[in-house]
Gaussian input, Z-matrix of N, CA and C with variables (Angstrom, degrees):
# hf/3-21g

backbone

0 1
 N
 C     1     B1
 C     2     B2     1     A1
 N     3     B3     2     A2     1     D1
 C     4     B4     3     A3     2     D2
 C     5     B5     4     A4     3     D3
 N     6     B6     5     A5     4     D4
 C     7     B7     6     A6     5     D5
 C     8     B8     7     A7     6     D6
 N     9     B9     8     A8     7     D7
 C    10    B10     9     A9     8     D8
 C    11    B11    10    A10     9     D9
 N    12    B12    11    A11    10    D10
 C    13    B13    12    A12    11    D11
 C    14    B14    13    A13    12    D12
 N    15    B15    14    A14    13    D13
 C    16    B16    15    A15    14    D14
 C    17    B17    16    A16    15    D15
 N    18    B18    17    A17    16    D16
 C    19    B19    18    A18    17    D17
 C    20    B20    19    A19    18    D18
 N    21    B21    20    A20    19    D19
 C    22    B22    21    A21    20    D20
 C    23    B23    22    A22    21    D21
 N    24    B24    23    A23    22    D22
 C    25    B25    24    A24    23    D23
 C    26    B26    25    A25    24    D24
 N    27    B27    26    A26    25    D25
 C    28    B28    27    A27    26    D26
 C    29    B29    28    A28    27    D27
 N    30    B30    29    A29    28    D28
 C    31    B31    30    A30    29    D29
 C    32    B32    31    A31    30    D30
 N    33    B33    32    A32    31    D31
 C    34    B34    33    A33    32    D32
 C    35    B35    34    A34    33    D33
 N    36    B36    35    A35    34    D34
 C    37    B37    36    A36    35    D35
 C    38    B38    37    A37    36    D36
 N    39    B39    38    A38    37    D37
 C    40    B40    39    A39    38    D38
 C    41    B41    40    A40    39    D39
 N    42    B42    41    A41    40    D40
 C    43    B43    42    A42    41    D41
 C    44    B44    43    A43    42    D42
 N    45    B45    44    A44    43    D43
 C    46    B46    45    A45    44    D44
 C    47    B47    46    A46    45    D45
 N    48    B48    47    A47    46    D46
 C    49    B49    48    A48    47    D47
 C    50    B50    49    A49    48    D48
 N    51    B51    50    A50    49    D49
 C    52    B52    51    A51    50    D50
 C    53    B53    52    A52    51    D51
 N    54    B54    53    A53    52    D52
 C    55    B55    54    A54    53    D53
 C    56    B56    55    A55    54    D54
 N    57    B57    56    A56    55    D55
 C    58    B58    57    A57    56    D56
 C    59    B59    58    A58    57    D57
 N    60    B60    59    A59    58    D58
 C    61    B61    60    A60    59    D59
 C    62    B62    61    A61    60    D60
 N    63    B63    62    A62    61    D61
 C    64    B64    63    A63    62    D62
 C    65    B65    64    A64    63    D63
 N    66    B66    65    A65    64    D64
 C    67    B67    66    A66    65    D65
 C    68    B68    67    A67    66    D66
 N    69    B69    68    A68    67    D67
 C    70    B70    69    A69    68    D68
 C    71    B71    70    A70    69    D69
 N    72    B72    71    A71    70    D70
 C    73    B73    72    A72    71    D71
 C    74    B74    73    A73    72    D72
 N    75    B75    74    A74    73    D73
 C    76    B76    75    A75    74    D74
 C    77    B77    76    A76    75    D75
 N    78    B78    77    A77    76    D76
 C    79    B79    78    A78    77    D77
 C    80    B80    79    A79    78    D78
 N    81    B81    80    A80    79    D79
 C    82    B82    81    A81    80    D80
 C    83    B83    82    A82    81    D81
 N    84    B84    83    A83    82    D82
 C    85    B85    84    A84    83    D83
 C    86    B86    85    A85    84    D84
 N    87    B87    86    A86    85    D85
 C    88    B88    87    A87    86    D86
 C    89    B89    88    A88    87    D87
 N    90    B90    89    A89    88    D88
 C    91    B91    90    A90    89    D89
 C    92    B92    91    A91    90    D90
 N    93    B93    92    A92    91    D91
 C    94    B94    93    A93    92    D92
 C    95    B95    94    A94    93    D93
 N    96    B96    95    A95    94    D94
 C    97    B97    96    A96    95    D95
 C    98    B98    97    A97    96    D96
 N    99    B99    98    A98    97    D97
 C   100   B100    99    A99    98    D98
 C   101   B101   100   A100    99    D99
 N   102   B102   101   A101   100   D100
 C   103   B103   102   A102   101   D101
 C   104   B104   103   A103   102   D102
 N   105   B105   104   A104   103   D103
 C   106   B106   105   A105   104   D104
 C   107   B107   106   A106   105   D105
 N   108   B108   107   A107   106   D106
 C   109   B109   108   A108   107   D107
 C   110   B110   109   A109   108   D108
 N   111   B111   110   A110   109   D109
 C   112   B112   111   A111   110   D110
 C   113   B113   112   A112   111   D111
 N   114   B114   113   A113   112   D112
 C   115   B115   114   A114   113   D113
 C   116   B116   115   A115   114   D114
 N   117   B117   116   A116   115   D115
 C   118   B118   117   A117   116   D116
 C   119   B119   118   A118   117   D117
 N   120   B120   119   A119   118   D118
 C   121   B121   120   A120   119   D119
 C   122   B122   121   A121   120   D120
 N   123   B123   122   A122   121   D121
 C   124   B124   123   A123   122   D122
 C   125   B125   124   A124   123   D123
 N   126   B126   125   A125   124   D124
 C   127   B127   126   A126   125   D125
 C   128   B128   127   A127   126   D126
 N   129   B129   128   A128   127   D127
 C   130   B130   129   A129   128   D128
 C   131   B131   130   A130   129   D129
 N   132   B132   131   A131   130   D130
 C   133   B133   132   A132   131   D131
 C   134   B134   133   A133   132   D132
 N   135   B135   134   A134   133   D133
 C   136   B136   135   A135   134   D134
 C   137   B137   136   A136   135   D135
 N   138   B138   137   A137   136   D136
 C   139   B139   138   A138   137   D137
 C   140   B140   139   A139   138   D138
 N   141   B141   140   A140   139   D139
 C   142   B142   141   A141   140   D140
 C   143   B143   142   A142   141   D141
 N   144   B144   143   A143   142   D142
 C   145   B145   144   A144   143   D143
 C   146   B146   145   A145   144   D144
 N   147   B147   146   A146   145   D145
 C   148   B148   147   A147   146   D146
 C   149   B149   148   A148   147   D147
 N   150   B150   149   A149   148   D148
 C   151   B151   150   A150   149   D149
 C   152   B152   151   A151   150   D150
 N   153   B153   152   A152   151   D151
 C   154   B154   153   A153   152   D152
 C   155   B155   154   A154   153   D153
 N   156   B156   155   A155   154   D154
 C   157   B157   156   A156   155   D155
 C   158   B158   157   A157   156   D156
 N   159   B159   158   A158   157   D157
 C   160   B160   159   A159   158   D158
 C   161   B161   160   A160   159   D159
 N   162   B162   161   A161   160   D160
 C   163   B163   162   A162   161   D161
 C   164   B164   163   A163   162   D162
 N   165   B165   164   A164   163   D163
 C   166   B166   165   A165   164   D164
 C   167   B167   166   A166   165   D165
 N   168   B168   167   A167   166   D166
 C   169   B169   168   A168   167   D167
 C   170   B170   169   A169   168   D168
 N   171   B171   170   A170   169   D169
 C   172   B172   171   A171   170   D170
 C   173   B173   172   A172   171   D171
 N   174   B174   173   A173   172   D172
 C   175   B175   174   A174   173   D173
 C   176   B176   175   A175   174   D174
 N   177   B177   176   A176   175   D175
 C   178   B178   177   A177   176   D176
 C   179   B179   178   A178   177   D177
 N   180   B180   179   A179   178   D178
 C   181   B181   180   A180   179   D179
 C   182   B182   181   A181   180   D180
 N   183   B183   182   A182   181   D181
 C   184   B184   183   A183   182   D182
 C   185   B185   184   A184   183   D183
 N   186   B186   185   A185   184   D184
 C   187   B187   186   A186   185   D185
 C   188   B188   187   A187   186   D186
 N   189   B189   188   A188   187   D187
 C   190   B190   189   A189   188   D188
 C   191   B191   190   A190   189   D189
 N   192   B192   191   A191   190   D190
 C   193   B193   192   A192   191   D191
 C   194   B194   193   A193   192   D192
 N   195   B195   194   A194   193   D193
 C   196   B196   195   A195   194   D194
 C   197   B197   196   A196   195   D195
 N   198   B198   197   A197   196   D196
 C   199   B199   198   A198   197   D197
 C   200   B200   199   A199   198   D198
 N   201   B201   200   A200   199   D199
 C   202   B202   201   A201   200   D200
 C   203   B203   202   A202   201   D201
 N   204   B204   203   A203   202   D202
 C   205   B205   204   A204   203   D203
 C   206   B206   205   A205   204   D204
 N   207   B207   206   A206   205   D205
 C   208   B208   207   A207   206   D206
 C   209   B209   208   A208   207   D207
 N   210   B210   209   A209   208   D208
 C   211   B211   210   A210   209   D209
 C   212   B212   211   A211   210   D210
 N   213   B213   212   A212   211   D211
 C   214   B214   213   A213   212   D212
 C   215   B215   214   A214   213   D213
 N   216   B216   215   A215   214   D214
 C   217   B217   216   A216   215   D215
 C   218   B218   217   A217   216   D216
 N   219   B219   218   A218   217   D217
 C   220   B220   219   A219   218   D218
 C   221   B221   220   A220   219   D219
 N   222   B222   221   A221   220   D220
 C   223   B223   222   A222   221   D221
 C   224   B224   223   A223   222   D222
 N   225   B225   224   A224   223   D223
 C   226   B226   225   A225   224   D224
 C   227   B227   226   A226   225   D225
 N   228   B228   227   A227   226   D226
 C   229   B229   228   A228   227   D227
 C   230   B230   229   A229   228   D228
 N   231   B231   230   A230   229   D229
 C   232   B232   231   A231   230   D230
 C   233   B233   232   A232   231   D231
 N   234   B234   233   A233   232   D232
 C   235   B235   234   A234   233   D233
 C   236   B236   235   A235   234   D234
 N   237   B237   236   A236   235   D235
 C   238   B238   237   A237   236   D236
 C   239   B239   238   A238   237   D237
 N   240   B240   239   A239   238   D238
 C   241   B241   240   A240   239   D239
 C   242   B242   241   A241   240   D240
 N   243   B243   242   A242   241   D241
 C   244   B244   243   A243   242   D242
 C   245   B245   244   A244   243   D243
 N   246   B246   245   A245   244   D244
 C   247   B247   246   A246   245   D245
 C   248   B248   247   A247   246   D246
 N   249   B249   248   A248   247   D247
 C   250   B250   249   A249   248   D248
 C   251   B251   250   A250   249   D249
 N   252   B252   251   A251   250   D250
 C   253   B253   252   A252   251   D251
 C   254   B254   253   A253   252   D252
 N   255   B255   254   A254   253   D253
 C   256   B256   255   A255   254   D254
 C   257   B257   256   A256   255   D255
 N   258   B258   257   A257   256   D256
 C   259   B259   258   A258   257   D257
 C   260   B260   259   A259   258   D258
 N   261   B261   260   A260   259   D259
 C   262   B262   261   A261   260   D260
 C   263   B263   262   A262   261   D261
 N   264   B264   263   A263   262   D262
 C   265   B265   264   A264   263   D263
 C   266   B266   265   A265   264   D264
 N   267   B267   266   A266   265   D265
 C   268   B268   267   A267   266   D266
 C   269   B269   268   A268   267   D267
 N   270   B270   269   A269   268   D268
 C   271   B271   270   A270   269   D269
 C   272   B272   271   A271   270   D270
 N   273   B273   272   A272   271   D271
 C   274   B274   273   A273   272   D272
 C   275   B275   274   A274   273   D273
 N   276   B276   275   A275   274   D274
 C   277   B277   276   A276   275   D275
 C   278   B278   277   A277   276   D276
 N   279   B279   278   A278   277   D277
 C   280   B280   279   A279   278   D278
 C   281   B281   280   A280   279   D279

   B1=1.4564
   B2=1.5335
   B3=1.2487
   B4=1.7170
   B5=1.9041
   B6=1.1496
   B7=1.6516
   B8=1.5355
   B9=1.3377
   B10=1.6984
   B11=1.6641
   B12=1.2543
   B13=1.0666
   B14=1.3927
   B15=1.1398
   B16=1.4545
   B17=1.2721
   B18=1.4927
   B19=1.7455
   B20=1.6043
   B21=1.2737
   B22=1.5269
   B23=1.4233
   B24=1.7035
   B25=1.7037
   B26=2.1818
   B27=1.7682
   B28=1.2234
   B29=1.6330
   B30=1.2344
   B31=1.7521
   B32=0.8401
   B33=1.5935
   B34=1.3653
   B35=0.8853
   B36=1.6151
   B37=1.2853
   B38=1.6211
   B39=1.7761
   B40=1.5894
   B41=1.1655
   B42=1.6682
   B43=1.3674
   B44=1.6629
   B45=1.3067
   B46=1.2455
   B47=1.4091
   B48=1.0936
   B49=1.5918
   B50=1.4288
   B51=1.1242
   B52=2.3401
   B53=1.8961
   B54=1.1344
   B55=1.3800
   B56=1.8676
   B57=1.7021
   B58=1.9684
   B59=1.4327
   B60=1.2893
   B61=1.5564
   B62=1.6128
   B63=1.5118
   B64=1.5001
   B65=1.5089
   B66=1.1558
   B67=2.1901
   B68=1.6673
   B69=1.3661
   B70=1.5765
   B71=1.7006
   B72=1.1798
   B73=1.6548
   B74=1.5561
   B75=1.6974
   B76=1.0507
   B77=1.8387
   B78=1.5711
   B79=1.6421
   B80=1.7956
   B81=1.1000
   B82=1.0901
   B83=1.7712
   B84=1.2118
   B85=1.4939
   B86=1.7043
   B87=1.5727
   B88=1.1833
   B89=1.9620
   B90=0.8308
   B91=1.2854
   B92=1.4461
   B93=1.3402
   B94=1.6808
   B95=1.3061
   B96=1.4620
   B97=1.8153
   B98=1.6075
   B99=1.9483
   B100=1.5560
   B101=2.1090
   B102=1.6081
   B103=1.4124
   B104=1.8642
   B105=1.7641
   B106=1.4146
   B107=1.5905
   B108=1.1442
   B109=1.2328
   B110=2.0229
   B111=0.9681
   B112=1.5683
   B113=1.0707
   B114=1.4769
   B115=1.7534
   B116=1.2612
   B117=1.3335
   B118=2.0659
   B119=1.3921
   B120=1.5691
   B121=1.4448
   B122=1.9357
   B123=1.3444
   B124=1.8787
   B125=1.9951
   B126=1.2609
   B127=1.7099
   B128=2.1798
   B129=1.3923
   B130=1.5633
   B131=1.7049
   B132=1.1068
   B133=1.4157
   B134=1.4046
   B135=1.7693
   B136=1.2279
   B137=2.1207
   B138=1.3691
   B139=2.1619
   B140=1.3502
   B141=1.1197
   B142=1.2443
   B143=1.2148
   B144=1.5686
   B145=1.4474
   B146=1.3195
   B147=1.5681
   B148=1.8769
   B149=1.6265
   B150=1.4089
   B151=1.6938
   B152=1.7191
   B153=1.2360
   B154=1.6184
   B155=2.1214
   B156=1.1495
   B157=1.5280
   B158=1.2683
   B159=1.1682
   B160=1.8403
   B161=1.4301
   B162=1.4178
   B163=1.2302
   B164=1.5566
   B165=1.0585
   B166=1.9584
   B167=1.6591
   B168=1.2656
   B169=1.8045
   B170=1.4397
   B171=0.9116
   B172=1.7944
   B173=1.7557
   B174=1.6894
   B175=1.4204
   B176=1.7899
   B177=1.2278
   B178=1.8279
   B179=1.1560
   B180=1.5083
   B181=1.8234
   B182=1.8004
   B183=0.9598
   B184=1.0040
   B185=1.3295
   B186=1.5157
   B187=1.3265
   B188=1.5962
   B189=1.3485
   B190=1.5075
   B191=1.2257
   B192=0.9961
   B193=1.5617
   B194=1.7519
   B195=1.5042
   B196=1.3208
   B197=1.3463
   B198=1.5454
   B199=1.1412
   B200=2.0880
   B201=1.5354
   B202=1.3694
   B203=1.5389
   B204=1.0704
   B205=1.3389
   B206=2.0950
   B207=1.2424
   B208=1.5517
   B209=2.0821
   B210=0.7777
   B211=1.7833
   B212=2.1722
   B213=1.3139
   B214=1.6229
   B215=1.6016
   B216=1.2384
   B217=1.7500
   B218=1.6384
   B219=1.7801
   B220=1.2176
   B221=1.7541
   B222=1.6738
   B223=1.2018
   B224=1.1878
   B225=1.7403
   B226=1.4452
   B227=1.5785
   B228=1.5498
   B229=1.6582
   B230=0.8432
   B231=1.6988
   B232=1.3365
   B233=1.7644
   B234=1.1499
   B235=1.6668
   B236=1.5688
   B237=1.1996
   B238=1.3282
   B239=1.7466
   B240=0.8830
   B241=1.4665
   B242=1.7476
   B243=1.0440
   B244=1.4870
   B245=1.6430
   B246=0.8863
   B247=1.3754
   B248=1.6084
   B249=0.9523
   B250=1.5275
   B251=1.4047
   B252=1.3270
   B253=1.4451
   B254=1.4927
   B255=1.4456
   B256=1.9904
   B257=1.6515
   B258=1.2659
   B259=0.9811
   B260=1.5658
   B261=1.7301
   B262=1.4017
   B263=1.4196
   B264=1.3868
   B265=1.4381
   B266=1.6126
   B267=1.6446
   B268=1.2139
   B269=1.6272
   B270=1.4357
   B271=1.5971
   B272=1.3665
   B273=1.3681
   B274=1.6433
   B275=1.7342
   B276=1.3460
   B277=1.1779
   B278=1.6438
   B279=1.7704
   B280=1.0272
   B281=1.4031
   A1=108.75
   A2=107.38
   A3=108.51
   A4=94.12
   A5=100.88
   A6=109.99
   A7=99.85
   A8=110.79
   A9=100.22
   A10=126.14
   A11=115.61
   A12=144.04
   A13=100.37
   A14=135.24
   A15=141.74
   A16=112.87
   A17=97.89
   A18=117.86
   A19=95.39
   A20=135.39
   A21=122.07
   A22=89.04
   A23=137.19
   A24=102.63
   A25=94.04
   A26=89.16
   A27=96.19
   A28=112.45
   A29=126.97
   A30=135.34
   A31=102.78
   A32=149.09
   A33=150.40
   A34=131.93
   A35=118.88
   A36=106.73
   A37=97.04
   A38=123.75
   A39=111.50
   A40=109.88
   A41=128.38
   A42=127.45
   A43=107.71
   A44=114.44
   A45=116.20
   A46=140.44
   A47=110.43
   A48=130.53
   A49=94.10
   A50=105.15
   A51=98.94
   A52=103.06
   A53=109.93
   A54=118.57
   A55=101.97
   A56=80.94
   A57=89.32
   A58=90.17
   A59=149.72
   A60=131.79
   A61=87.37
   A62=113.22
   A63=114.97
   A64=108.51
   A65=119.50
   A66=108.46
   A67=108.98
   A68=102.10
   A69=90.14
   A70=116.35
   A71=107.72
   A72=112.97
   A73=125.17
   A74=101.97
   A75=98.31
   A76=114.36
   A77=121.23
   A78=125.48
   A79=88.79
   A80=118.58
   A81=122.81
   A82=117.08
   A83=122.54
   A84=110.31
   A85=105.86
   A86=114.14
   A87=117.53
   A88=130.67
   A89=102.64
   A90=120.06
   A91=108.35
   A92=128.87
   A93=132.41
   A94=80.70
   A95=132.87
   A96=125.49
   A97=86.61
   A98=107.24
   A99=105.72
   A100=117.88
   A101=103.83
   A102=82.32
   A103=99.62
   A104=103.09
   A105=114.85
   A106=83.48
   A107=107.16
   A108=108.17
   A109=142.88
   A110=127.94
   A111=117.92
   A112=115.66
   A113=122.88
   A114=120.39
   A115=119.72
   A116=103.81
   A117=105.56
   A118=81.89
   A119=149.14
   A120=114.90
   A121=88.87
   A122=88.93
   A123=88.28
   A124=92.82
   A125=69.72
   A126=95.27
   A127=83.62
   A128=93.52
   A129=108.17
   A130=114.73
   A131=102.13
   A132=102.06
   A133=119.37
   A134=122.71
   A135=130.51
   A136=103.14
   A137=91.44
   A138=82.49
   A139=90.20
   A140=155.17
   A141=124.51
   A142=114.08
   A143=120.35
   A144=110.03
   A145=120.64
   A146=103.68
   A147=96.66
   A148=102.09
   A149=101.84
   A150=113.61
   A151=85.04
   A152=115.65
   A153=120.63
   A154=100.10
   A155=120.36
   A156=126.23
   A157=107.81
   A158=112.99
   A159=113.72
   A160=120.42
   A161=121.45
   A162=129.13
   A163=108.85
   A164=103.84
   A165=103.75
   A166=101.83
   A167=115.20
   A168=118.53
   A169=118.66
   A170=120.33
   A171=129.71
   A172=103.38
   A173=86.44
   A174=99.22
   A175=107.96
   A176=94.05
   A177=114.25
   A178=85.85
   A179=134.59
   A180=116.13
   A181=116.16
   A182=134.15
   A183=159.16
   A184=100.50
   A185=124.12
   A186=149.86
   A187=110.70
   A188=111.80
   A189=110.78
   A190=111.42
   A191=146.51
   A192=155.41
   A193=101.78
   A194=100.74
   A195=116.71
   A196=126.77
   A197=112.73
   A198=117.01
   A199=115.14
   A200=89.91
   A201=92.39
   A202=101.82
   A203=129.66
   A204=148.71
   A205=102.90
   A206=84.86
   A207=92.02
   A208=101.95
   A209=110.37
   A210=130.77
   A211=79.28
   A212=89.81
   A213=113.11
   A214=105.86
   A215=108.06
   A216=106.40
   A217=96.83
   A218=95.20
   A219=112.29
   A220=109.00
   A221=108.88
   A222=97.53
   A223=150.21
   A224=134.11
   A225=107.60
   A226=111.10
   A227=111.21
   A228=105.46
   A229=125.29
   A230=130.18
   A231=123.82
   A232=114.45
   A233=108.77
   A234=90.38
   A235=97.16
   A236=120.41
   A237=159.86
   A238=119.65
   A239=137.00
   A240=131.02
   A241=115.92
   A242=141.96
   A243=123.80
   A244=125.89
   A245=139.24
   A246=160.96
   A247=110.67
   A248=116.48
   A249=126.80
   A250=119.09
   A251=130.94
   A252=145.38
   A253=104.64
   A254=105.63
   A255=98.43
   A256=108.20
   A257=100.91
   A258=112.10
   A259=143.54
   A260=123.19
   A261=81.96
   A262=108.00
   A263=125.14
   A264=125.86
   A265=109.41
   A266=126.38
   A267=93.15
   A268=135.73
   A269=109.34
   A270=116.36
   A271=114.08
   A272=121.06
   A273=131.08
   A274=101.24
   A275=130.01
   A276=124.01
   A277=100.77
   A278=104.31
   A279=97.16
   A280=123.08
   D1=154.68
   D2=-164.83
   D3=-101.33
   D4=169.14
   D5=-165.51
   D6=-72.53
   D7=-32.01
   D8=175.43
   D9=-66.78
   D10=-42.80
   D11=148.48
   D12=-21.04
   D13=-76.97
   D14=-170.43
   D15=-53.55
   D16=-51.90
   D17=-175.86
   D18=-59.04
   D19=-35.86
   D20=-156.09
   D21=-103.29
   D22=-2.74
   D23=-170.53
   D24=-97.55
   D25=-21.19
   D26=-173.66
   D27=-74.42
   D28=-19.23
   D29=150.06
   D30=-48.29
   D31=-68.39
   D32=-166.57
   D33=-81.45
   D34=-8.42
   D35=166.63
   D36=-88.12
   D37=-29.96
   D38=-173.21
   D39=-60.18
   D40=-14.22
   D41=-164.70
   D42=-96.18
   D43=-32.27
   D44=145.59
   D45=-50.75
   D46=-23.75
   D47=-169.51
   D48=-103.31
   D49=-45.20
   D50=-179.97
   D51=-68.98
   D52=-30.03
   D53=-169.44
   D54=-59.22
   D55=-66.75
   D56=-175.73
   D57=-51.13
   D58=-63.78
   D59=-122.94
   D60=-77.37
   D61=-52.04
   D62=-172.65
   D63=-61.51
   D64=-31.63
   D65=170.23
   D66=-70.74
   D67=-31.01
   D68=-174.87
   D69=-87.20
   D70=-9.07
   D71=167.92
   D72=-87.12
   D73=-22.47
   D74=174.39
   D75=-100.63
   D76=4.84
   D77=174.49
   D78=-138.03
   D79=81.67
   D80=158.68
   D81=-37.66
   D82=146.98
   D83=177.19
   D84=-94.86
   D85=155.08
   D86=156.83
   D87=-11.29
   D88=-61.91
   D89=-173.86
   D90=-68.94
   D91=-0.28
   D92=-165.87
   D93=-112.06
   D94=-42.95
   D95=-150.39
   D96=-65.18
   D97=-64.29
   D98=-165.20
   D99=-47.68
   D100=-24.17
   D101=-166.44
   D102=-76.12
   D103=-178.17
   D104=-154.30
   D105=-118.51
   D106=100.26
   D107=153.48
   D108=-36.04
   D109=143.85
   D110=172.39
   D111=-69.47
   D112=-32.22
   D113=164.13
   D114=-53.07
   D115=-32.57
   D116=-160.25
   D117=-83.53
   D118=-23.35
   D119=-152.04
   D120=-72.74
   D121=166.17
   D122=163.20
   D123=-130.82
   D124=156.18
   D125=-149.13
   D126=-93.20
   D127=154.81
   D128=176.62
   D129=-62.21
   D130=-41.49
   D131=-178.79
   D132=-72.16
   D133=-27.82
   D134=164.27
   D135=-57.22
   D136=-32.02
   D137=-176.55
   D138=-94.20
   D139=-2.43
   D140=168.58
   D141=-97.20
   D142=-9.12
   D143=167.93
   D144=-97.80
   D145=9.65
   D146=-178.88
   D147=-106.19
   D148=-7.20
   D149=-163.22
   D150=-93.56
   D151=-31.93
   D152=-178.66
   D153=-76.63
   D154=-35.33
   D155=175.15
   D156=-64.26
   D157=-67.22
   D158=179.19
   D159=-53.20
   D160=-20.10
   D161=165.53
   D162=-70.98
   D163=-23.89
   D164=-165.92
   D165=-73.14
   D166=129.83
   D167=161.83
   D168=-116.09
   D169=99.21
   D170=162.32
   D171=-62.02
   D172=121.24
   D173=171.66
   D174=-108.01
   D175=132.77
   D176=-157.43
   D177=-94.59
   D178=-14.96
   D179=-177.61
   D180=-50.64
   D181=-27.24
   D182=112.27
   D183=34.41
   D184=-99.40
   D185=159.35
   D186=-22.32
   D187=-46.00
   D188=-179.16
   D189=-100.96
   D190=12.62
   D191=155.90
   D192=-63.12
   D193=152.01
   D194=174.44
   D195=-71.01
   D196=-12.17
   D197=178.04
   D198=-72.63
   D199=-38.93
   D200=-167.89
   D201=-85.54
   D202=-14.79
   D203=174.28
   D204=-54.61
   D205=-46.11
   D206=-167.02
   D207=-89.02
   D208=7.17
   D209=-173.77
   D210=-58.32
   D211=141.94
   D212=165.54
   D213=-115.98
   D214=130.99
   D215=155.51
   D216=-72.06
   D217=153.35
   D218=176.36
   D219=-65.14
   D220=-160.35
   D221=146.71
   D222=-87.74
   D223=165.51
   D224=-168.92
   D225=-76.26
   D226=154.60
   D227=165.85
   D228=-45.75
   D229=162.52
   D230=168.07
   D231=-72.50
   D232=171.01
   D233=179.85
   D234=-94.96
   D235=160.44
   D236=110.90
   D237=58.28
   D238=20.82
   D239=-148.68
   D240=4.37
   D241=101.07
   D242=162.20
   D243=-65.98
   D244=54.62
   D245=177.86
   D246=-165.84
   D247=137.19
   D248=151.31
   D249=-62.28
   D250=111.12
   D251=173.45
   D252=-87.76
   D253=118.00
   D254=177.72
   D255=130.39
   D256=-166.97
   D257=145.27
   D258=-94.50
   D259=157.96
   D260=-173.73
   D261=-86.81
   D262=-30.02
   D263=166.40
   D264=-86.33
   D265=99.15
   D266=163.80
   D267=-77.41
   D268=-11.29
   D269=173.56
   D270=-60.04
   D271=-21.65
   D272=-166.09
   D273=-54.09
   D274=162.48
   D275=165.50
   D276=-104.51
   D277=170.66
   D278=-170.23
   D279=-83.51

């Protein structure tokens, strides 16, 4: 067999082989839906900290008390520079 020959059965079979991997990733078969993935398990420590969250109560009285009532905003920011300070590229070389 001549070297081209080789070169073209060995193209076609990789193009065959990229083909199947890309049909079978994109129509998964039956048998992939039923298995249980390692992502889907949920792990103990994820339920003991959400079973520990739902237990938690924030009391909002807080908010209606006189203390927070009497709260000041700080002062306002300054505004904005209007000019660009810098460079405009600093990654640029010089």
């Amino acid at each position: 067999m001549s070297r081209q020959n080789i070169l073209t059965i060995i193209l076609a079979l990789s193009l065959l082989a990229g083909g199947y991997i890309w049909y079978s990733s994109l129509y998964p078969s039956a048998n992939d839906e039923n298995t249980i993935k390692e992502e889907q398990i949920v792990s103990p420590e994820f339920l003991a900290k959400t079973a520990l969250l739902s237990k938690t109560q924030i009391d909002a009285d807080f908010f209606k008390s006189g203390v927070f009532s009497e709260l000041e905003s700080g002062p306002a920011l300054p505004p904005p520079p209007s000019e660009i300070n810098g460079r405009v590229n600093p990654f640029a070389q010089f």
